[in-house]
C-alpha positions in Angstrom: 11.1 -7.9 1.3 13.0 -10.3 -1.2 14.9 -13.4 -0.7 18.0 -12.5 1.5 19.5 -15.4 -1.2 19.3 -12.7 -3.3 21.8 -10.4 -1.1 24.1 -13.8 -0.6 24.3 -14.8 -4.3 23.8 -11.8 -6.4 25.2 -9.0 -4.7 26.1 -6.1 -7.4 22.4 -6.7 -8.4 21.1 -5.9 -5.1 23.5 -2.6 -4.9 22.5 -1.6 -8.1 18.8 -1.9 -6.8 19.3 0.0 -3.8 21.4 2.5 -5.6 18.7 2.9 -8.2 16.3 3.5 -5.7 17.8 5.5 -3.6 18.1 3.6 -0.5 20.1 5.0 2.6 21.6 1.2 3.7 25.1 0.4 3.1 24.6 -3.1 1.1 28.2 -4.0 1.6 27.7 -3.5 5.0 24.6 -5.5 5.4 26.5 -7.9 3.4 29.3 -8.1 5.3 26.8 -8.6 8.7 25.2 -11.8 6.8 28.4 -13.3 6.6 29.4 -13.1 10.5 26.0 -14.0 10.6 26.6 -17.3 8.9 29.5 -18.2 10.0 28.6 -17.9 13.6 26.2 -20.0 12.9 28.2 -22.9 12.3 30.5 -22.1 14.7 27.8 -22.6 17.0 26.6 -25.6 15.6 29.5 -27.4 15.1 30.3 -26.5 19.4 26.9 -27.9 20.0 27.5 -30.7 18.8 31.0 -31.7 20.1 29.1 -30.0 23.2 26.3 -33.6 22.7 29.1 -35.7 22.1 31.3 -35.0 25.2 28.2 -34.8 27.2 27.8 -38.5 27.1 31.2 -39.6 28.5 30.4 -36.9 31.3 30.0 -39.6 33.7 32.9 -41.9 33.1 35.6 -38.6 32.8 35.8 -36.0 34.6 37.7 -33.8 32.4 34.8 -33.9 29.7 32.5 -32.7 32.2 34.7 -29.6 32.6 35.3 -29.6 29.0 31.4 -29.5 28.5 31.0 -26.4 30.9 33.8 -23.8 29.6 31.8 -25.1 26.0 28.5 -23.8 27.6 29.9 -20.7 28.9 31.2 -20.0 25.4 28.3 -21.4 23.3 26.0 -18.5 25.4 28.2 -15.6 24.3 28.5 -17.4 20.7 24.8 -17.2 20.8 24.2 -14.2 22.4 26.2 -12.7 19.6 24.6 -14.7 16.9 20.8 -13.1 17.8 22.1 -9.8 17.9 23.7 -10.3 14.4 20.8 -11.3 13.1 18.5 -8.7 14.6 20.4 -6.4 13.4 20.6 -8.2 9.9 17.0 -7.9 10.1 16.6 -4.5 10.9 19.0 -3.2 7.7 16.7 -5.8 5.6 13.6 -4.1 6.7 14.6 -1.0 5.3 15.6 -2.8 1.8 13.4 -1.8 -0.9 11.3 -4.4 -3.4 13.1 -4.9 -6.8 12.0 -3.7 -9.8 10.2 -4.4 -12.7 12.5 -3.7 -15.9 9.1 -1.8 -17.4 9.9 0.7 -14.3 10.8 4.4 -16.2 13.5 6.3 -14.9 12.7 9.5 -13.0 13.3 11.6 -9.7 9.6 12.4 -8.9 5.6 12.4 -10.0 6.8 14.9 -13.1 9.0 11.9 -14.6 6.1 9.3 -14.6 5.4 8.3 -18.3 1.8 8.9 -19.4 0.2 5.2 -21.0 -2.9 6.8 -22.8 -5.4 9.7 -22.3 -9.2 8.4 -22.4 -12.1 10.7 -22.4 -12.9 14.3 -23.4 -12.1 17.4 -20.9 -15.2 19.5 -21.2 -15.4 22.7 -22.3 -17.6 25.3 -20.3 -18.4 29.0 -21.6 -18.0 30.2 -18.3 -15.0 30.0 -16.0 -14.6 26.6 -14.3 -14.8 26.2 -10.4 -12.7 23.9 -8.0 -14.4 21.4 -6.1 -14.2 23.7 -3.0 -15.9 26.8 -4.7 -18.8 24.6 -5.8 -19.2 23.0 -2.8 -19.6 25.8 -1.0 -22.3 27.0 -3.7 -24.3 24.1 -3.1 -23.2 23.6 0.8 -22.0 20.2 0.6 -18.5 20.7 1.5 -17.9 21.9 4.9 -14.3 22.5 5.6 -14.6 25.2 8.4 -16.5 23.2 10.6 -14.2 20.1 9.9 -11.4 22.2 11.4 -13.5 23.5 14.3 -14.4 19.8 15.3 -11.2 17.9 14.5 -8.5 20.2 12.8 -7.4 21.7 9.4 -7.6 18.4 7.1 -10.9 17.2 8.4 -14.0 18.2 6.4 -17.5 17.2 6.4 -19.8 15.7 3.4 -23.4 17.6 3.7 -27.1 16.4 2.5 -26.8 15.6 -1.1 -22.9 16.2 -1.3 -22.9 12.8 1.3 -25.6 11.0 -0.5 -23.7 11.6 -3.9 -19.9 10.5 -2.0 -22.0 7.2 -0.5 -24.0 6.2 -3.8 -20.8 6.8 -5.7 -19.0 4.0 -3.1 -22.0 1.6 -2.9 -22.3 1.6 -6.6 -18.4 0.7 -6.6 -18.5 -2.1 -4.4 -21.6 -3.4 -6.2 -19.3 -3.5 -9.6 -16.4 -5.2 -7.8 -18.4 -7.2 -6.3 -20.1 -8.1 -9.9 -16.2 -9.0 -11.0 -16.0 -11.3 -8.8 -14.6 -9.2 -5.4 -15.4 -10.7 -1.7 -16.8 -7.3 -0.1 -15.6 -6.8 3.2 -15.6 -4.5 5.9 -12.9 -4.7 7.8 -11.0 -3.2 10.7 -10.0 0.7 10.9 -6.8 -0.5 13.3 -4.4 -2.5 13.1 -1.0 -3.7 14.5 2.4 -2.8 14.2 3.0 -5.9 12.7 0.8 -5.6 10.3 1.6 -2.4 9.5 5.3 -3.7 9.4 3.9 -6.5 7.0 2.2 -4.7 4.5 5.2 -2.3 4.2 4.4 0.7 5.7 6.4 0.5 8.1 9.1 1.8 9.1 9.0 3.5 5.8 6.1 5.4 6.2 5.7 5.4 10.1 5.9 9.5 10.2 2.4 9.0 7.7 0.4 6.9 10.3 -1.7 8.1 13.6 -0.7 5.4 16.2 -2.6 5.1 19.8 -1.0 5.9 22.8 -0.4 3.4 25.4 -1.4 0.7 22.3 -0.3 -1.6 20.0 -2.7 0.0 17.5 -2.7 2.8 14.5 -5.4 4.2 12.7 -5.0 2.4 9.0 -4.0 4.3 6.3 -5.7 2.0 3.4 -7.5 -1.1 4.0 -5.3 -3.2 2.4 -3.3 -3.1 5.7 -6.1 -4.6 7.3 -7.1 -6.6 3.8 -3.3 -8.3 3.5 -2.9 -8.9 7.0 -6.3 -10.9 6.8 -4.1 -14.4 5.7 -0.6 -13.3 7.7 0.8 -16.7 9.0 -1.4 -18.8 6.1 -0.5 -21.2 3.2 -3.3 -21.0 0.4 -4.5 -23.6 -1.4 -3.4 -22.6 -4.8 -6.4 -24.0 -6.7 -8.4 -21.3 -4.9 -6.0 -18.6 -5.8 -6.5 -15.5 -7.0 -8.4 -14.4 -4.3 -10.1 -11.1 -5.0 -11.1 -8.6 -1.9 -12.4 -5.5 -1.4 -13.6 -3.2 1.3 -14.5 0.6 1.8 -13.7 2.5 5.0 -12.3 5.6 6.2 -8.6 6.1 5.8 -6.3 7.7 8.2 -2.8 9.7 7.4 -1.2 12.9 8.5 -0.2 13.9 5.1 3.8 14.4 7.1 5.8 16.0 4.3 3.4 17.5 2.4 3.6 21.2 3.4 3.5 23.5 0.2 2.0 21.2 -2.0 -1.8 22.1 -3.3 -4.2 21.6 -0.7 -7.0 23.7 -1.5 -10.6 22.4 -0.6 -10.5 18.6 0.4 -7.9 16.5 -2.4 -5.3 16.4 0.6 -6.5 15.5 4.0 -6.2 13.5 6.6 -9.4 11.6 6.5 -10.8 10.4 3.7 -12.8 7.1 2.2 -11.4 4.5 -0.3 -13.2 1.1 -1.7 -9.8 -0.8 -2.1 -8.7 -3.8 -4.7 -6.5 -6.4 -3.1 -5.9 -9.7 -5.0 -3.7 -12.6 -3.8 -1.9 -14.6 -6.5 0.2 -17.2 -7.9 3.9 -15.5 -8.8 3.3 -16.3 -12.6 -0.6 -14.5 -12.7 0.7 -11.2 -10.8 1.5 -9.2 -13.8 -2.1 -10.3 -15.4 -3.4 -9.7 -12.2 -2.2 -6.2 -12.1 -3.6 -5.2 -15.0 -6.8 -6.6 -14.1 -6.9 -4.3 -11.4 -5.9 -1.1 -13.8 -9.3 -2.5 -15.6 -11.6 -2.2 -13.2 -10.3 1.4 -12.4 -10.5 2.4 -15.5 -14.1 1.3 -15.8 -15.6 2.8 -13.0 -13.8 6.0 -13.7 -15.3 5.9 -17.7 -18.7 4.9 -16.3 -18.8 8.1 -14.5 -17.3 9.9 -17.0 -14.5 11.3 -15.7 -11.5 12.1 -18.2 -8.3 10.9 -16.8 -4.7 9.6 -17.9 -2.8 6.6 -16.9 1.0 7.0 -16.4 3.4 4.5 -15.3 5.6 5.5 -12.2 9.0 6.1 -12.5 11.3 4.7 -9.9 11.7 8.2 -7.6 7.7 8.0 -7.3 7.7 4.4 -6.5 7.1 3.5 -2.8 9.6 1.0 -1.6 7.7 -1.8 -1.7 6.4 -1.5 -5.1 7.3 -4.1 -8.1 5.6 -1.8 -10.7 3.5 1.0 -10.1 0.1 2.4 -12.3 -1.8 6.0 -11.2 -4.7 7.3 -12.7 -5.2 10.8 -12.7 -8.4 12.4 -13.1 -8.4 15.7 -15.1 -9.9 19.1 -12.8 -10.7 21.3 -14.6 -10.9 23.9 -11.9 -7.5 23.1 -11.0 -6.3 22.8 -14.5 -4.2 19.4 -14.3 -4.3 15.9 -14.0 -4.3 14.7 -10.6 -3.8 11.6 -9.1 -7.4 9.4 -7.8 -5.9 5.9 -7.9 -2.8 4.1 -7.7 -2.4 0.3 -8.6 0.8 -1.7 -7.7 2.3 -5.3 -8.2 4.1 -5.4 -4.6 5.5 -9.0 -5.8 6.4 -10.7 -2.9 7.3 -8.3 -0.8 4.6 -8.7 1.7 3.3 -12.4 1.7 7.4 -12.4 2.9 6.8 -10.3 5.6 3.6 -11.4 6.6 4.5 -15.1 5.8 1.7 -15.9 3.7 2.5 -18.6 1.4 0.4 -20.9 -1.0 1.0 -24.8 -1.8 -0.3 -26.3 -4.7 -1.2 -30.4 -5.1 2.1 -31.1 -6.7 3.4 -30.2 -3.5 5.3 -27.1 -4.9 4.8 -23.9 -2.2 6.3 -20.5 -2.2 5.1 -17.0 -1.4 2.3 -15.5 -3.0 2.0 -12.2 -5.0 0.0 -9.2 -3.5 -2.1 -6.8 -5.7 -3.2 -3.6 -4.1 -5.1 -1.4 -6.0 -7.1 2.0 -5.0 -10.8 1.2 -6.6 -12.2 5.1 -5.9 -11.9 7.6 -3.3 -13.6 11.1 -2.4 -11.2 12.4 -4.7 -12.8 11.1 -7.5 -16.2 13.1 -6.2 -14.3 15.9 -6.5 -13.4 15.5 -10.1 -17.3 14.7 -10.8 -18.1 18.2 -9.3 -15.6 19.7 -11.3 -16.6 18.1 -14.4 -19.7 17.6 -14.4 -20.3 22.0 -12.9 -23.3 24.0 -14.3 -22.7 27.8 -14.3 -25.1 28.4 -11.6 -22.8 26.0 -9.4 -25.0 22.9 -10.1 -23.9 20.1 -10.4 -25.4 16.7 -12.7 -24.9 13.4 -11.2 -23.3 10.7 -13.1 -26.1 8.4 -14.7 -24.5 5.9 -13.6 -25.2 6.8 -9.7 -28.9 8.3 -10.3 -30.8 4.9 -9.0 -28.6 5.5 -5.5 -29.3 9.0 -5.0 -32.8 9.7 -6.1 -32.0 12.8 -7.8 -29.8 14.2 -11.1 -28.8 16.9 -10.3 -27.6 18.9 -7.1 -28.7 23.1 -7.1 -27.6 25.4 -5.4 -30.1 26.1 -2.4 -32.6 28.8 -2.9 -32.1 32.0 -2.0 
């Protein structure tokens, strides 16, 4: 969410914003609302107080006190009329989408994002290279038939050293963050509306999330619902800022939308795992502090030697409440194609708005912080190291990087 000054005093810029991105919400409209808005505002303050004034000769005249109660009767409906403007104000600003960083490419979709650089070497295999899901059923660490018999198509299962790879791989990545200067948490895997709300998935997303019935409560999609909403209703001490967290749990979301994209084997699911990156910061260190993040990505992803490509996303690819927007995609070479394993954006203040989280500094100057949120890995990225890192035979050699967490190098095929 931005400054509604923004909507007040710079008008065509917001229009061309919304226009740009797309949004459905009539801005002169909105526009138009604010104004009643304000100026039922002072109508009402300016009857409350000739409301105070008259008040006090209630006593000695009669007529006053008369005078005073037509002026309540009409300062209710005044208000009345003034907090359903401004719910409703609210309501078209919730749907509002961030601003945008001028380094923001143009584009309708994922095909129009602008590849940054390429870093590492695709390997070359004298035999015919196999997606994730053939070699996992090779070595019978994938199980994506039982998945569906327990929960439903999406859901899968991790087996033996196909789980003990996936949890070294996340325990190694936390370690690193950690090492970087990260405060590892582990966090809640529900969280309120408001939160939700907050962090802006909502109501953009809502048809994305698995809410409880009866609750005030939804399965999180990403922990950095659960990881932003951790300071909602704080002011930072700005000496202690940034503030770098992380955490890795399971991540909920019912992939709505998605019908006839590629969903072979497990890259598109509804559960999966994610060690997130979220940094809080001073408005002036965001950009720094989004490339930080697009650092540490990179290094855990050339530490386990995956190839991969960054690419800047264009605005039709941009959530609404991304500033600016890095993925990383992995190459698969049993699919082909880069594919996206991370994504990285400077949401601005877009959040800390919603979720009034501010930060003061000794000077006395305050204002909303910056939010970072930055995928760190994801089973995804398992998926490109099978695919990668594939034998022939269907083994598979584990990173060198993960060998002291799983005991072993390399994962065959069971004997026959």
């Amino acid at each position: 969410m931005f400054d509604i000054k923004l909507l007040r005093e710079n008008l065509d810029m917001i229009k061309a914003n919304a226009k740009r991105r797309g949004c459905d919400v009539d801005v002169d409209a909105l526009a138009a609302m604010d104004k009643e808005y304000l100026a039922l505002i002072k109508e009402v303050e300016d009857l409350r107080a000739k409301r105070n004034a008259l008040s006090k000769e209630c006593q000695k005249n009669p007529e006053a006190r008369e005078q005073v109660k037509a002026m309540k009767v009409t300062l209710g409906e005044k208000e009345a009329k003034m907090e359903e403007l401004k719910a409703k104000v609210e309501e078209q600003m919730s749907w509002m989408p961030n601003l945008l960083s001028d380094e923001v490419p143009e584009g309708k979709d994922d095909n129009d994002n602008v590849a940054i650089r390429f870093v590492g070497n695709k390997p070359e295999f004298p035999f015919k290279g196999r997606d994730h899901q053939a070699i996992g059923e090779i070595l019978g660490i994938i199980d994506t038939a039982r998945g569906a018999k327990v929960a439903a198509a999406g859901f899968y299962y991790w087996v033996g050293k196909g789980a003990q790879l996936t949890q070294a791989m996340y325990f190694w990545a936390q370690k690193e963050l950690v090492a970087r200067g990260f405060t590892l948490f582990m966090s809640p895997c529900l969280a309120k509306e408001r939160t939700l709300y907050g962090t802006g998935y909502l109501p953009f997303f809502r048809d994305q999330t698995y809410p409880l019935q009866g609750e005030d409560l939804a399965l999180i999609g990403t922990s950095e619902q659960t990881l932003v909403g951790y300071h909602a209703d704080e002011t930072l001490e700005a000496e202690t800022l940034p503030r770098r967290y992380t955490a890795y749990t399971p991540c909920f979301r019912t992939e709505a939308g998605s019908y006839g994209k590629e969903s072979r084997g497990i890259f598109r699911v509804h559960q999966f795992h994610k060690v997130e990156q979220i940094i809080f910061c001073l408005p002036d260190d965001s950009p720094k502090c989004h490339e930080e993040c697009l650092a540490n990505e990179e290094y855990l992803l050339q530490s386990l030697g995956i190839p991969y490509r960054v690419v800047n996303v264009c605005v039709g690819d941009m959530g609404a409440p991304g500033y600016k927007k890095y993925d990383i995609e992995a190459w698969y070479p049993g699919f082909g194609a880069y594919r996206e394993v991370t994504s990285n954006t400077n949401l601005w203040e877009f959040q800390s708005r919603r979720l009034n989280i501010r930060y003061k500094d000794k000077d006395g100057n305050r204002g909303f912080v910056h939010t970072i949120s930055a995928t760190g890995l994801t089973d995804r990225v398992v998926c490109a190291i099978l695919e990668n890192n594939q034998r022939e035979d269907g083994s598979v050699v584990v990173p060198e990087v993960l060998r002291p967490y799983t005991g072993f190098d390399v994962i065959e095929p069971p004997a026959k």
